[in-house]
Residue, then its C-alpha position, 0 to 999 in steps of 0.5 A: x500500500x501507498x499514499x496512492x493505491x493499493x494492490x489486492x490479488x495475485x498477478x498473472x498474465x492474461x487474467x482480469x485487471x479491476x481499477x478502483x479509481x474512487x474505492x478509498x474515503x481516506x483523507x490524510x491526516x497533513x491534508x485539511x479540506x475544511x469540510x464537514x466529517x460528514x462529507x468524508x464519507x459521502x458519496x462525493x468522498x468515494x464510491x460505497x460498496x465497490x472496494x469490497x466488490x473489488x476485494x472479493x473478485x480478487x479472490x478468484x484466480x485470476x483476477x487483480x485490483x488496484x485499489x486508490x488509497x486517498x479520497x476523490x476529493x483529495x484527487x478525482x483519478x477518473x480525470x485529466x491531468x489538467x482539467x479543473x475537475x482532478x482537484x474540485x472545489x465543489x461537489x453536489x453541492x458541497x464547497x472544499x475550501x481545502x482544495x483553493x491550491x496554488x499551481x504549485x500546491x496543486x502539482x504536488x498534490x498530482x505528485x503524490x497521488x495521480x501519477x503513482x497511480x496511473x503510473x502504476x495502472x500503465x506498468x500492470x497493463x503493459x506486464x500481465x497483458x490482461x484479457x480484459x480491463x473493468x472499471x469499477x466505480x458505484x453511483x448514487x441513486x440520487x443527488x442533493x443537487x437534483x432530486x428529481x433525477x432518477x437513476x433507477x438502473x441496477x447497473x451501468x456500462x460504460x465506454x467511449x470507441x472500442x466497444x465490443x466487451x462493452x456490448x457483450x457485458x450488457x448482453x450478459x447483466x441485461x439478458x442473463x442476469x436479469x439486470x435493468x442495465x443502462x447503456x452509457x447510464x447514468x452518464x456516457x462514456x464518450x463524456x466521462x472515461x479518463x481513465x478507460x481513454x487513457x490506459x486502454x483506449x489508446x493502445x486498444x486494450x478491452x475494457x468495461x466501464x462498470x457502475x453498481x447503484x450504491x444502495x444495492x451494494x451497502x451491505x455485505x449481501x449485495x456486495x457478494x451478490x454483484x462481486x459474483x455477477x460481475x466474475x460471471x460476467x467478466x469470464x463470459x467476456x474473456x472466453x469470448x474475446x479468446 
């Protein structure tokens, strides 16, 4: 474990590799956002329930997760470098008076927590060679900013160009599963995908983008319910793409 990510699972080559880009609320203790302890376990914090989703996939050979260690509002991972949303200054609602940085304030924080990270993720990638690449991330079934939103699906996949194992996840989770899938809900892929565009789409690596509504995977339950669901899911993919 690092100030940046954390690595769960044995490595081998041509498995499944989990990125976890929001699976951690940890704010360090050098770090004050001048927030309300509340928000530090809110959803704009992380995302509930994936981390241990993520723990236990990685149980089953095969499969490897990195986990981040730090909160998405100390560094959002799922973003560019350069663009304001990395570091926010509001979330739904919420200000983070904390992160107001100078551009050198802000490049240490880049330092420390980004690029060890995708660093990390880029090396994992080019070593084992993964069948296929999930992101795991979960999504708040409504929020303060606009309660009228409804987000009813169970899950959500999401991509930008390279679209087949994409397509075949919500063949599976729609058709086999059972579950109301949305497709580029509840955001796009071709809007939101830094992460997926950065290590995979660049070198054509396969690769989903996965969302789980937050209230489903709360509990212990749920989150055994979709870390099976998603293993099912993930090796119908990698026999397919054999």
């Amino acid at each position: 474990m690092t100030d940046a990510y954390e690595i769960s699972g044995v490595p081998s080559e041509g498995g499944v590799l989990l990125l976890v880009d929001h699976a951690s609320s940890h704010i360090p203790d050098d770090i004050d956002l001048g927030i309300s302890p509340q928000y530090a376990r809110d959803h704009i914090a992380y995302d509930p329930g994936i981390a241990p989703i993520a723990r236990l996939m990685t149980e089953q050979g095969g499969y490897l997760a990195i986990l981040s260690t730090a909160s998405r509002l100390i560094v959002d991972l799922n973003r560019y470098p350069d663009e304001p949303a990395v570091i926010v200054e509001r979330s739904d609602g919420v200000e983070i008076p904390g992160n107001r940085l100078s551009e050198e304030e802000r490049q240490a924080r880049l330092d420390r927590f980004f690029m060890p990270y995708h660093d990390r993720v880029a090396a994992l990638i080019a070593d084992l060679k993964p069948v296929l690449v999930a992101s795991l991330h979960s999504f708040s079934p409504v929020l303060r900013t606009n309660p009228q939103l409804q987000r009813p699906w169970d899950m959500g996949i999401m991509y930008n160009e390279h679209q087949t194992a994409p397509r075949l996840a919500l063949q599976f989770l729609g058709e086999e599963e059972g579950l109301i899938v949305g497709d580029q809900m509840p955001y796009s892929g071709k809007d939101l995908n830094a992460t997926m565009n950065r290590q995979c789409e660049t070198i054509g690596q396969p690769y989903i983008g996965v969302e789980v509504r937050q209230d489903l995977i709360r509990e212990e339950t749920g989150q055994r319910r979709f870390a099976d669901i998603l293993l099912r899911t993930c090796d119908k993919i990698r026999t397919a793409l054999a």
